[in-house]
RODO-2510 file (C-alpha; in nm, 4 decimals, decimal comma):
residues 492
     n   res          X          Y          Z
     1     x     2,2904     0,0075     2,9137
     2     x     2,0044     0,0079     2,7106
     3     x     1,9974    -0,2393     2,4390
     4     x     1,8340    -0,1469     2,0680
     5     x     1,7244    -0,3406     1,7830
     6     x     1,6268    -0,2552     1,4463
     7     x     1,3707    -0,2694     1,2348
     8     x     1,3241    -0,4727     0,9375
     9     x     1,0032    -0,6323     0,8041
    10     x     0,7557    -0,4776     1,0654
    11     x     0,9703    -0,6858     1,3463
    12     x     1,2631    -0,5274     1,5447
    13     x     1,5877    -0,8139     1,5017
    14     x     1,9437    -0,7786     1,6031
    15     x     2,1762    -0,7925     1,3396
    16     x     2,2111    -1,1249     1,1673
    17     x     2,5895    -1,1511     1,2849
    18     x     2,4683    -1,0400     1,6161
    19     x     2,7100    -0,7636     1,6096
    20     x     2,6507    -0,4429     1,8148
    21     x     2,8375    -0,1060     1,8692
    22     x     2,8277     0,1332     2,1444
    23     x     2,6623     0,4828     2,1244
    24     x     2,8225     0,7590     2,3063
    25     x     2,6419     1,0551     2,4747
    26     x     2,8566     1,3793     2,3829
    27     x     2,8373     1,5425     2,7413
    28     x     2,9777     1,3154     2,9350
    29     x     3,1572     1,1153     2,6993
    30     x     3,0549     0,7882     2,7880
    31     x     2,8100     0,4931     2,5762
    32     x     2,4874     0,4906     2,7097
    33     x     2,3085     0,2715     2,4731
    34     x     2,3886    -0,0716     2,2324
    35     x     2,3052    -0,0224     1,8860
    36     x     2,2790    -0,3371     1,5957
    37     x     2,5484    -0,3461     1,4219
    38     x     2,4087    -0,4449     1,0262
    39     x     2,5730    -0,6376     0,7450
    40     x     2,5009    -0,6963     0,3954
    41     x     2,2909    -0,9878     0,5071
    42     x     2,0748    -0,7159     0,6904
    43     x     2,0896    -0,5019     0,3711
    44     x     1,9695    -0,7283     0,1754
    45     x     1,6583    -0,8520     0,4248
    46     x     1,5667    -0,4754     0,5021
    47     x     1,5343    -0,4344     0,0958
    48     x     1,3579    -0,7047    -0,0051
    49     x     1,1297    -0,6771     0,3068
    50     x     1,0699    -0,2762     0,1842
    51     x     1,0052    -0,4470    -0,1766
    52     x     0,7689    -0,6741    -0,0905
    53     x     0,5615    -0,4242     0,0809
    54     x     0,5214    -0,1625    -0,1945
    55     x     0,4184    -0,5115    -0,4130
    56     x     0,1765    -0,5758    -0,1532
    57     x    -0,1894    -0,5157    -0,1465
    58     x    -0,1358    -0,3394     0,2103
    59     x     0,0409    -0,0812     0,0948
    60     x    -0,0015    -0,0752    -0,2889
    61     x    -0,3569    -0,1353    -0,2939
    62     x    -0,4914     0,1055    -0,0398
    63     x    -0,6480     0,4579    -0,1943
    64     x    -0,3865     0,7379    -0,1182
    65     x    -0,6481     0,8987     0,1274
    66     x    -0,5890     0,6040     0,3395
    67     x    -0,2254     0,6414     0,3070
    68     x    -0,2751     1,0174     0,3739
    69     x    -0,4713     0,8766     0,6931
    70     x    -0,1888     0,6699     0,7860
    71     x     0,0625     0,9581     0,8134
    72     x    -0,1780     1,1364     1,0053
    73     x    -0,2117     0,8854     1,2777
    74     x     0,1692     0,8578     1,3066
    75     x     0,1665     1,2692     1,3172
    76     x    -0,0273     1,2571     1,6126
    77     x     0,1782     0,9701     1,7768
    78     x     0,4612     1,1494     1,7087
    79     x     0,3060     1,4640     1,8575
    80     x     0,2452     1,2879     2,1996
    81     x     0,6141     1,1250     2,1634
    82     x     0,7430     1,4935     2,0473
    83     x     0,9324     1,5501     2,4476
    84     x     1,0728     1,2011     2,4914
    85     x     1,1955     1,1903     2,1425
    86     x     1,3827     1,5424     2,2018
    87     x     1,5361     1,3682     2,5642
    88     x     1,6193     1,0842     2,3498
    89     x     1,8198     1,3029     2,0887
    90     x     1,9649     1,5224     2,3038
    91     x     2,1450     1,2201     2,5023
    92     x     2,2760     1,0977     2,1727
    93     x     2,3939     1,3612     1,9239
    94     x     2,4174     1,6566     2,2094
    95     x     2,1666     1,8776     2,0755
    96     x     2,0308     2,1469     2,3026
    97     x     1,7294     2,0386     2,4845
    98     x     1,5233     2,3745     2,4024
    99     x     1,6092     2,2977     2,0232
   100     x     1,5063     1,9492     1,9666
   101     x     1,1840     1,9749     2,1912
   102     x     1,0881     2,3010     1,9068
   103     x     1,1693     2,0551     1,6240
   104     x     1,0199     1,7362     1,7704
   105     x     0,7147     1,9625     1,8856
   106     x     0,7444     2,1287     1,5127
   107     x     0,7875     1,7808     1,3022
   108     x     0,3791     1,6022     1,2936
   109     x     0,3047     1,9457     1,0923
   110     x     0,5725     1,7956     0,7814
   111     x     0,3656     1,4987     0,8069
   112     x     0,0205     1,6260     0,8232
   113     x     0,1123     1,8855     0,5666
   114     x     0,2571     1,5874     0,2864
   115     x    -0,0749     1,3218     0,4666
   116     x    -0,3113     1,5984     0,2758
   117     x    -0,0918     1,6092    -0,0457
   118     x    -0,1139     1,2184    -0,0701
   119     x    -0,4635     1,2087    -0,2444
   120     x    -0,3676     1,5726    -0,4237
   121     x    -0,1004     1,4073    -0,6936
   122     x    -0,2656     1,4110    -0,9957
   123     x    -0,1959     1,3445    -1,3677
   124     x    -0,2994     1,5758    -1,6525
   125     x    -0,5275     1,5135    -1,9214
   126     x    -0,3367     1,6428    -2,2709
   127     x    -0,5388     1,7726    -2,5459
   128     x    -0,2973     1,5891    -2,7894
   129     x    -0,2535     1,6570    -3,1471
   130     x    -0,3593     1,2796    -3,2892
   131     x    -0,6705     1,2342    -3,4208
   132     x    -0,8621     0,9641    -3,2542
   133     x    -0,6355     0,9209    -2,9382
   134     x    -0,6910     1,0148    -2,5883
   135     x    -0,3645     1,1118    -2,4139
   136     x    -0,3003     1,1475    -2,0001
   137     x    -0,0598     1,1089    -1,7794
   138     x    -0,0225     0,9134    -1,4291
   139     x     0,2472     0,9909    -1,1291
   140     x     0,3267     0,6817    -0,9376
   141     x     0,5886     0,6244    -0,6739
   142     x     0,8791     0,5018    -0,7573
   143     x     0,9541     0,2354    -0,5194
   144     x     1,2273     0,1307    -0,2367
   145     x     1,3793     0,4538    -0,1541
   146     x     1,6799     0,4256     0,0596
   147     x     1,7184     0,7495     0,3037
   148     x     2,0358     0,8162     0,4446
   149     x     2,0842     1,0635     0,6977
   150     x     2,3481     1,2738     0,9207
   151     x     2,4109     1,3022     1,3095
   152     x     2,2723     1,6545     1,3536
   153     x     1,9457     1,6776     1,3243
   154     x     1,8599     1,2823     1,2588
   155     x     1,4815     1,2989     1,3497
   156     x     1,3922     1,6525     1,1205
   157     x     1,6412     1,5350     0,8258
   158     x     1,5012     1,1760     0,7742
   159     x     1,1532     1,3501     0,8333
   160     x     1,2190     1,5644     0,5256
   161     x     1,2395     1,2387     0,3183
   162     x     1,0232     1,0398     0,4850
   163     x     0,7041     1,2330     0,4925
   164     x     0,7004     1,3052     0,1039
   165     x     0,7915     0,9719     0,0008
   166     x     0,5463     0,7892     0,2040
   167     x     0,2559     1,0462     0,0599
   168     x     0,3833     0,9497    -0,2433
   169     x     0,3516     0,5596    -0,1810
   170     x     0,6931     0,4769    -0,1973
   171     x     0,8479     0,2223     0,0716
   172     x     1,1567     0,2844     0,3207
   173     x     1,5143     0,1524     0,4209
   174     x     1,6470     0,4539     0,6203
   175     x     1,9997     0,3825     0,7580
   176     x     2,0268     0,6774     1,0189
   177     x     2,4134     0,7835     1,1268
   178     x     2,5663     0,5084     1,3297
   179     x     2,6321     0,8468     1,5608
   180     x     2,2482     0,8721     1,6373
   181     x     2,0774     0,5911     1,5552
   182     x     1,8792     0,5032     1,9405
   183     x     1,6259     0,8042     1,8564
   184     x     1,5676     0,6576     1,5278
   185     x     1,4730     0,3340     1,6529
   186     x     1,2401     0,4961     1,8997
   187     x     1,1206     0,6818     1,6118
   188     x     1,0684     0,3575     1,4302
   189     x     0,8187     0,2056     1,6419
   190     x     0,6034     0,4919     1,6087
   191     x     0,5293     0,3439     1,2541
   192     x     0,4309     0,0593     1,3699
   193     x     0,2345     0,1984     1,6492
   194     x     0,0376     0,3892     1,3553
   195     x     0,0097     0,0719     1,1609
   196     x     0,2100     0,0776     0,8753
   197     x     0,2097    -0,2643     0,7108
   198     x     0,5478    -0,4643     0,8098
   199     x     0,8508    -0,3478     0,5707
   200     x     0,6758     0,0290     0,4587
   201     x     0,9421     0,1404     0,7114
   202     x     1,2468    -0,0617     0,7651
   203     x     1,5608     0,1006     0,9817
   204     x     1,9167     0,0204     0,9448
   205     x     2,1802     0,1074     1,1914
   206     x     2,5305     0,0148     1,1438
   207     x     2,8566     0,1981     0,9934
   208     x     2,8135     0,3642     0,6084
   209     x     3,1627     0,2180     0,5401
   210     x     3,0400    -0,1485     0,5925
   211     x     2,6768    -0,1437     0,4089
   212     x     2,6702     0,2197     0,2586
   213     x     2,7274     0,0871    -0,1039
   214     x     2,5420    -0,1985    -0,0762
   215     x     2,2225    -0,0217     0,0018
   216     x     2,3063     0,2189    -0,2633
   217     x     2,3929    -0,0062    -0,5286
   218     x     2,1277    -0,2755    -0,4364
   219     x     1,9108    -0,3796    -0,7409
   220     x     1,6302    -0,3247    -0,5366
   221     x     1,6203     0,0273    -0,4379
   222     x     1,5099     0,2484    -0,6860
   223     x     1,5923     0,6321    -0,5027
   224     x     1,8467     0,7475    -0,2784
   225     x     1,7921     1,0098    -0,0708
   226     x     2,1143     1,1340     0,1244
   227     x     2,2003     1,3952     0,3715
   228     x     2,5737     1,4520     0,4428
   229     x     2,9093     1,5898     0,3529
   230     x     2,9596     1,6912    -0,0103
   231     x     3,2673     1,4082    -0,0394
   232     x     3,0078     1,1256     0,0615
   233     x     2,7494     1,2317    -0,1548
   234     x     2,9793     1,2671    -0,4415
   235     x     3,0397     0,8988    -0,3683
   236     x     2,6916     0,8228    -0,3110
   237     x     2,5899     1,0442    -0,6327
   238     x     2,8768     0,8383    -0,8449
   239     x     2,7101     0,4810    -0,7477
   240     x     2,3739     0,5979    -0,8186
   241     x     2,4695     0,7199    -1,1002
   242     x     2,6004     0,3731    -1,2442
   243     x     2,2194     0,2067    -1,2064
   244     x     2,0721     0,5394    -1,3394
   245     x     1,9337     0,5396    -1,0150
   246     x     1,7586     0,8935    -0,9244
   247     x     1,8479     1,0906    -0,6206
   248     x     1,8326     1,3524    -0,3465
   249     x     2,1745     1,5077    -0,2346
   250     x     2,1203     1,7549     0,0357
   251     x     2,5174     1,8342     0,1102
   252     x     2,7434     2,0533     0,2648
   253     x     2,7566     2,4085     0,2689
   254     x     2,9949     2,7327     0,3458
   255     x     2,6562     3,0207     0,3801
   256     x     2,7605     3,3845     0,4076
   257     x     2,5910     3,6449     0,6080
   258     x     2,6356     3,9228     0,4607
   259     x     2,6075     4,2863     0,7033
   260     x     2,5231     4,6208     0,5220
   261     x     2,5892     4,9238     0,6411
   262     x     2,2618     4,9776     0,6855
   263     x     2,1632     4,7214     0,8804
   264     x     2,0347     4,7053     1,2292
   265     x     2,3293     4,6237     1,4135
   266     x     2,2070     4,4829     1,7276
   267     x     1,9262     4,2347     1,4844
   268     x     2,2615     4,1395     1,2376
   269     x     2,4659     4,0601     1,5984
   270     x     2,2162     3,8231     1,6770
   271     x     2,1751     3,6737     1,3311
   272     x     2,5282     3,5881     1,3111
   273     x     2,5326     3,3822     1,6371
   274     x     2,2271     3,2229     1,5047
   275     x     2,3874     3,0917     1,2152
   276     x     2,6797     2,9758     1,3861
   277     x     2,6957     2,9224     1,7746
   278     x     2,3732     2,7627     1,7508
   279     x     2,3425     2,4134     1,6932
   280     x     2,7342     2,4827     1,8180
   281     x     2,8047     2,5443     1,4075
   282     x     2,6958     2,1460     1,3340
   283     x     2,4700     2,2448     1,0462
   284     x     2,4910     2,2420     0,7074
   285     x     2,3275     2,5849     0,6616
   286     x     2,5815     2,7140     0,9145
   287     x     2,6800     3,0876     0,7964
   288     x     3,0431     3,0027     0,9125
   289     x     3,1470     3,3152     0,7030
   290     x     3,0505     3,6618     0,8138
   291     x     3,0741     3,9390     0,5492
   292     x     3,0804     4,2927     0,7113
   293     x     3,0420     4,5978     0,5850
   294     x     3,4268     4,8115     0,5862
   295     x     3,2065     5,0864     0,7503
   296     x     3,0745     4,9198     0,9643
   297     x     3,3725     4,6172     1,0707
   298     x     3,4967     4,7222     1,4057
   299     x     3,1914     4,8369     1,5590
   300     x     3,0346     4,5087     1,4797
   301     x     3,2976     4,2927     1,5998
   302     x     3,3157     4,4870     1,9124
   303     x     2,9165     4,3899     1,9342
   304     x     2,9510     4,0185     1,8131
   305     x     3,2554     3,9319     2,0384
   306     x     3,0783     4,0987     2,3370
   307     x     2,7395     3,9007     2,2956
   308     x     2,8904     3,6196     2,2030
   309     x     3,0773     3,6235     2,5330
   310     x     2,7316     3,5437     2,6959
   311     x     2,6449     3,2501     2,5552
   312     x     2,6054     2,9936     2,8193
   313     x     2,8088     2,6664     2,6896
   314     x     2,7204     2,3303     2,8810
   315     x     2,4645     2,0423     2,9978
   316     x     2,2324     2,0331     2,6491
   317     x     1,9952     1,8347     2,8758
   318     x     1,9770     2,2044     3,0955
   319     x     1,6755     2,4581     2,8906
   320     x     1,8966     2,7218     2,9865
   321     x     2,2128     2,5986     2,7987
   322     x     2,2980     2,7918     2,4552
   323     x     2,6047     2,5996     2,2846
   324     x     2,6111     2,2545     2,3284
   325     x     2,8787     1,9770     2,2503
   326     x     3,0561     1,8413     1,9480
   327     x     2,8328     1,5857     1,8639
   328     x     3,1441     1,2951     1,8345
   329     x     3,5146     1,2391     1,9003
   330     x     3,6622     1,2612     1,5179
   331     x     3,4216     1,6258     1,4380
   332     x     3,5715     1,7295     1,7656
   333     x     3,9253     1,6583     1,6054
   334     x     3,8450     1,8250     1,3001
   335     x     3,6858     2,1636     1,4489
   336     x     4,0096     2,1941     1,6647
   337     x     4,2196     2,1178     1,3384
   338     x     4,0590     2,3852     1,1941
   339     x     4,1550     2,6284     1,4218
   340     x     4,4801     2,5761     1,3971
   341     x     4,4823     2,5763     1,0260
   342     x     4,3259     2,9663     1,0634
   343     x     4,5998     3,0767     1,2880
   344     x     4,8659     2,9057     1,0587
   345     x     4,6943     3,1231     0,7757
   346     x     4,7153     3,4190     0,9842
   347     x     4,3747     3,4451     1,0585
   348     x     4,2754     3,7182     1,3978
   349     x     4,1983     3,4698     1,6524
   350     x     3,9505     3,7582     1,8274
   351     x     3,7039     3,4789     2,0470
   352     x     3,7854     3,1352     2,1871
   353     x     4,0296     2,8847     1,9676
   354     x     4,0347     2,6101     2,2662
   355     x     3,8254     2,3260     2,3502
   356     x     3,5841     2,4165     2,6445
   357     x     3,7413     2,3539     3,0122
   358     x     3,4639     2,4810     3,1898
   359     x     3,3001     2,3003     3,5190
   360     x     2,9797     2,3059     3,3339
   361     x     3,1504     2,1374     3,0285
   362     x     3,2226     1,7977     3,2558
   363     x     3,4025     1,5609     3,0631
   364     x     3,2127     1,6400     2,7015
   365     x     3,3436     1,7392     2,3600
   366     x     3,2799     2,1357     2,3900
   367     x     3,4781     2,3475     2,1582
   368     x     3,4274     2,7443     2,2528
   369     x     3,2439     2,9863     2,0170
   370     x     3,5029     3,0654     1,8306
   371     x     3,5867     3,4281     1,5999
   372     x     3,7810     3,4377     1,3525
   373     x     3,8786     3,8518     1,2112
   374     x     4,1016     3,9656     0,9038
   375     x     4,0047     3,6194     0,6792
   376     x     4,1107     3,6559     0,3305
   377     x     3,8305     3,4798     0,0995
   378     x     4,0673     3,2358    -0,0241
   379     x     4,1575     3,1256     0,3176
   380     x     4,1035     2,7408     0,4066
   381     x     3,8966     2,8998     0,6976
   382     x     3,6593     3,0550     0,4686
   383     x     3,6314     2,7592     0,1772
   384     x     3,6101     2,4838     0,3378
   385     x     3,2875     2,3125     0,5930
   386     x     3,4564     2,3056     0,9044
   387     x     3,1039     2,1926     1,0663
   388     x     3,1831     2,3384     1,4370
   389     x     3,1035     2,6532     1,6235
   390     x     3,4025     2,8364     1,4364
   391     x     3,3232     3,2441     1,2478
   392     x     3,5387     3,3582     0,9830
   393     x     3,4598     3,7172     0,9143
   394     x     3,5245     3,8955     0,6132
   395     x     3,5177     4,2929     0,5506
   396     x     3,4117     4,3837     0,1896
   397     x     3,3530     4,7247     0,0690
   398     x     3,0886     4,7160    -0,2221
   399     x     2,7678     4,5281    -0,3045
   400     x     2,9573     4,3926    -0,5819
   401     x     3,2116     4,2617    -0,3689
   402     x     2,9842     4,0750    -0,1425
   403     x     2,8514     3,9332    -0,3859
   404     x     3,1398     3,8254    -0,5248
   405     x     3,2746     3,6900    -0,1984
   406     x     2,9878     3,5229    -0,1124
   407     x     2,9628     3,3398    -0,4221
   408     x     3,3086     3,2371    -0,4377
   409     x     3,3228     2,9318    -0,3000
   410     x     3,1863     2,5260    -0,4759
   411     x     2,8535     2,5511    -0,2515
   412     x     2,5658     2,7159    -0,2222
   413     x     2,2949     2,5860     0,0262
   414     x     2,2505     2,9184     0,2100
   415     x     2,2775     3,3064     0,2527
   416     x     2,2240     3,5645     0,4967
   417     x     2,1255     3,9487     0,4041
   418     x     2,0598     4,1933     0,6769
   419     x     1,9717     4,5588     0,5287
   420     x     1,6657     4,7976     0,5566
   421     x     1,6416     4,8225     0,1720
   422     x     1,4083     4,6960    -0,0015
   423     x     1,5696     4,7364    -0,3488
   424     x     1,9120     4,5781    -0,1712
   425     x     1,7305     4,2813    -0,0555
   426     x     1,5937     4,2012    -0,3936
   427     x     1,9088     4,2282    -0,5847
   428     x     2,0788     4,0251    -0,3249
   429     x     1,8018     3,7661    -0,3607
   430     x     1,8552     3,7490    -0,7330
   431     x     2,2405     3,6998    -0,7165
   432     x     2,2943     3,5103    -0,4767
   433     x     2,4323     3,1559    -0,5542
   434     x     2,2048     2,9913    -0,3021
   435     x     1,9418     2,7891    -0,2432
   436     x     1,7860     2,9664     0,0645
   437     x     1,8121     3,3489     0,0798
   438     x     1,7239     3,4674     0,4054
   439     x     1,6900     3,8296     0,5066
   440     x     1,7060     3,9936     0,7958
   441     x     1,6150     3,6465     0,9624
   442     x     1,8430     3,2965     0,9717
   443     x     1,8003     2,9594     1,0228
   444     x     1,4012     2,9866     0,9880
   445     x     1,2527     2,6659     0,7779
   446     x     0,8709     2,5168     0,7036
   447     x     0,7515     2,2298     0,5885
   448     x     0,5656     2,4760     0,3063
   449     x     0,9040     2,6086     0,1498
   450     x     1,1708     2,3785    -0,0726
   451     x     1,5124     2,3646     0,0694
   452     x     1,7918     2,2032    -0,1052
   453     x     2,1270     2,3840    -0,2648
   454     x     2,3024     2,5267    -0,5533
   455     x     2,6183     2,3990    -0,7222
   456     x     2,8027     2,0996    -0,5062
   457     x     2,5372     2,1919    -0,2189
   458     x     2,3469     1,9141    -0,3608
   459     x     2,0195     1,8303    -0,6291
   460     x     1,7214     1,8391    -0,5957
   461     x     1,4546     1,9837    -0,2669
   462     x     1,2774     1,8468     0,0593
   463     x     1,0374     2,0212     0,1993
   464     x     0,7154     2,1996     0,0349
   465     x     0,5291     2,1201    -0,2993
   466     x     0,8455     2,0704    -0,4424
   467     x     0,9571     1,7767    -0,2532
   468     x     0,6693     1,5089    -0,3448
   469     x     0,7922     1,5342    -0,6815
   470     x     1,0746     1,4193    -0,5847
   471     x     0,9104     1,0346    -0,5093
   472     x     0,7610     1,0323    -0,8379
   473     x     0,7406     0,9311    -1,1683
   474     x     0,5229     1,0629    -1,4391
   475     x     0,3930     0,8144    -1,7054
   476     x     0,2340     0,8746    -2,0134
   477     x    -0,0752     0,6639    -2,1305
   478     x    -0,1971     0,6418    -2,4673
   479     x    -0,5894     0,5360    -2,5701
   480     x    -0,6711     0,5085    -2,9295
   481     x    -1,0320     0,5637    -2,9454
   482     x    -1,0648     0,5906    -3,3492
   483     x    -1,1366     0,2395    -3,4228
   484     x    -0,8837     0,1765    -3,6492
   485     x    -0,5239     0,0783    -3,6959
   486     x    -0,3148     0,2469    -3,9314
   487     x    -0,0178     0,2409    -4,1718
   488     x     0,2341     0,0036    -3,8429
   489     x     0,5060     0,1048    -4,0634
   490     x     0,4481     0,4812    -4,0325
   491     x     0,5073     0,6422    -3,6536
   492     x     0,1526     0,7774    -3,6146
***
C-alpha cells in the first residue's frame, strides 16, 4: 500500500505519535493507501509553522504581484498534474472519472483568476470631514486561516478557500476529510513544487473528532473556513464564535427544482438527474427535492423514471460510468436509512430503494438512483440532507405554492427553475430563499460568481470578487497634517 505523509513546515512528517489510518477506495471496498494519523501535538506544529510564515519576510515581505506570481506557477503545475490528480480522487472518494478530470482540468483557472486579484486589493482614500487630517484605509490579510473540508469534492472545495486566501496573503492549515485525504497530499506538494516558502501551506490529515477543536479553537488561527454538514458547522460556528474568531460556513443544503408547466420537458428531465444522480446525490447543492407542476406530474415522472433507468451505475475509474459509489461505509448506512424512513412515511417508492447488486457494482458501496413520488413537504424525506442519490418529488399547483414549498425548509444553498418565461424566471429569482438560483441549467459554477447559502446553508461566499473579502481586514489610518494638537480632552 502506498504510504502518505503530511505536510507541515514545508517538510512532509508522519504524525508525531506515528499513528496512521487506512484509506478505503469505495469500489472495491478495500484500503489502498496509509494516511498520518495527527494529534494535537501535530496541531499545534502545523499552526505555529503557518504563523511563523505569514511573520516571515518570505511570505510577508514579498509585493502581492509576486504572490500573485506564485499562484500562477502552482496553476500551471496543477494544470499539468490536472489527470493524475482526478485518478488520484477518483480511487479515494469514488468520484466519476469524467467528473473530476473536468474539475481538476477546470481548477488552475480559480487560481489564476484570484493570482490577478492579489495586487488588485486596494484601500480607499476618504475625503474626511476633519480639518487638517488625511484619512485612508488599508486591507491586510488576516492571518492563519484554518480550511476544513468534506469528502466530495476535496480538491475544488479546499480550492475555493485556498486560492482567495493565499491572494490575500494569508497562511494555511487545511485538514482535508480523513475520507480523502491521499489527493490532498499529492495536492500538497504541488505548493512546494511552485515554491511557496515552508509553512504558507501546511496539511493535516487525521479524524475531526480527535484535532477538529483544537485547530478551531487554537490561539493561533485567526479564520476558519469550513465545508460540511450544517450540525458540524454549527459546532465549528459555536467555537469560533467564543474567540470572536471570523468564519466561512459553506453547509448543507435541501435545493428544490422546481418544473413549470411550461417548461421543456425533455431539458427539466435531464436537469433533475443532474442535480441528483450525479455526483450519485453526494453534494451539497443536490436538488434532492423535485417540485412538479400538478399539470404536468405524471407525464414527467413517466420521463424521469424512464431516463433515469439508463444511467449506467459502476467502475468510476470507467469514462463511460454515470453514478458512481457512496463515497464511505457510514453515508452508505445513512442513504439506505433514509429509504426506509420514506417508505415508513408512505412515500411512492417509483425507482430503485436497494443498494446496487449489479456485476459492474463489484464489491463497492452503490446505492441505486433512487425516486421517491407522492412526498408531502413535511416529510423527513423532503427536510432533511440525506446526501445520496435519493429524489423526493413534490406536485404543487401554483407559483405561490412552489414557492412556498421550496422555501420551507432551515436551508437555502440552492434552487432550480425550469420555465420559458422570462417574467417567471425573475420572480422566482427574487423569492427564492437561496443562494444560487439557477434556471433552466443546474449544477453550473465559476470561479467569477459567489457561492455560499441562505439561512443554516451557511455565511459568508467562495468563489468570485466576493470571496477575497472574505481573507481580509480593512483598517483605518489616520494622518494629521495640520500641525497642531488640540483640546486632548475633546474627541476631535
Amino acid at each position: 500500500m502506498k504510504s502518505y505523509k503530511m505536510l507541515i513546515g514545508g517538510a512532509f512528517v508522519a504524525a508525531a505519535s506515528g499513528a496512521t489510518f487506512e484509506t478505503e477506495n469505495p469500489f472495491t471496498g478495500a484500503a489502498w493507501a496509509t494516511i498520518p494519523r495527527a494529534g494535537k501535538e501535530d496541531v499545534d506544529r502545523a499552526v505555529k509553522a503557518a504563523a511563523d510564515a505569514f511573520r516571515a519576510p518570505s511570505w510577508s515581505g514579498i509585493s502581492a504581484s509576486q504572490r500573485g506570481a506564485l499562484i500562477r506557477r502552482f496553476a500551471d503545475l496543477l494544470a499539468a498534474n490536472a489527470d493524475r490528480l482526478a485518478e488520484i480522487e477518483t480511487r479515494d472518494n469514488g468520484k466519476l472519472i469524467a467528473e473530476m478530470r473536468g474539475q481538476l482540468r477546470y481548477m488552475p483557472q480559480w487560481y489564476h483568476y484570484f493570482a490577478g486579484l492579489a495586487d488588485k486589493v486596494e484601500g480607499r482614500v476618504i475625503p474626511i470631514d476633519k480639518p487638517g487630517v488625511f484619512n485612508f484605509t488599508r486591507e491586510e490579510p488576516l492571518g492563519v486561516v484554518a480550511a476544513i473540508t468534506p469528502w466530495n469534492s476535496p480538491l475544488m472545495l479546499a480550492t475555493w478557500k485556498l486560492a482567495p486566501a493565499l491572494a490575500a496573503g494569508n497562511t494555511i492549515v487545511w485538514k482535508p476529510s480523513e475520507y480523502s485525504s491521499a489527493s490532498a497530499l499529492e495536492f500538497g506538494a504541488l505548493f512546494e513544487e511552485a515554491g511557496f516558502p515552508p509553512g504558507v501551506v501546511n496539511i493535516l490529515t487525521g479524524f475531526g473528532s480527535e484535532i477538529g477543536e483544537h485547530l478551531v479553537s487554537h490561539p493561533l488561527v485567526d479564520k476558519i473556513a469550513f465545508t460540511g454538514g450544517d450540525r458540524t458547522g454549527q459546532g465549528v460556528y459555536e467555537l469560533a464564535a467564543r474567540q470572536i474568531k471570523p468564519v466561512t460556513l459553506e453547509l448543507g443544503g435541501k435545493s428544490a427544482n422546481i418544473v413549470f408547466a411550461d417548461a421543456v420537458l425533455d431539458d427539466a428531465v435531464k436537469g433533475v438527474v443532474s442535480g441528483i444522480f450525479a455526483a450519485s446525490g453526494q453534494t451539497c447543492i443536490a436538488g434532492s427535492r423535485a417540485l412538479v407542476h400538478r399539470s404536468i406530474y405524471p407525464a414527467f415522472i413517466k420521463a424521469l423514471v424512464a431516463f433515469a433507468k439508463t444511467a449506467k451505475i459502476g467502475d468510476p475509474a470507467d469514462p463511460s460510468t454515470q453514478v458512481g459509489p457512496i463515497t464511505t461505509r457510514p453515508q452508505l448506512d445513512k442513504v439506505l436509512s433514509y429509504i426506509e424512513i420514506a417508505k415508513g412515511e408512505g412515500a411512492t417508492l417509483a425507482l430503485g430503494g436497494r443498494r446496487a447488486t449489479d456485476p459492474a457494482c463489484g464489491e463497492g458501496w452503490f446505492v441505486e438512483p433512487t425516486i421517491f413520488t407522492d412526498v408531502a413537504p413535511g416529510m423527513r424525506i423532503a427536510q432533511e440532507e440525506v446526501f445520496g442519490p435519493v429524489l423526493a418529488i413534490i406536485p404543487f399547483d401554483s407559483d405561490e405554492e412552489a414557492i412556498e414549498i421550496a422555501n420551507g425548509t432551515i436551508y437555502g444553498l440552492a434552487a432550480g427553475v425550469w420555465t420559458q418565461s422570462i417574467a417567471r424566471a425573475l420572480t422566482m429569482s427574487e423569492k427564492l430563499k437561496a443562494g444560487t438560483v439557477w434556471i433552466n441549467t443546474y449544477r453550473a459554477v465559476s470561479y467569477m460568481s459567489p457561492f455560499g447559502g441562505f439561512k443554516r446553508s451557511g455565511i459568508g461566499r467562495e468563489s468570485g470578487l466576493s470571496a477575497i473579502r472574505e481573507y481580509l481586514q480593512e483598517k483605518s489610518v489616520w494622518i494629521d497634517i495640520s500641525g497642531t494638537v488640540p483640546n486632548p480632552f475633546v474627541q476631535r
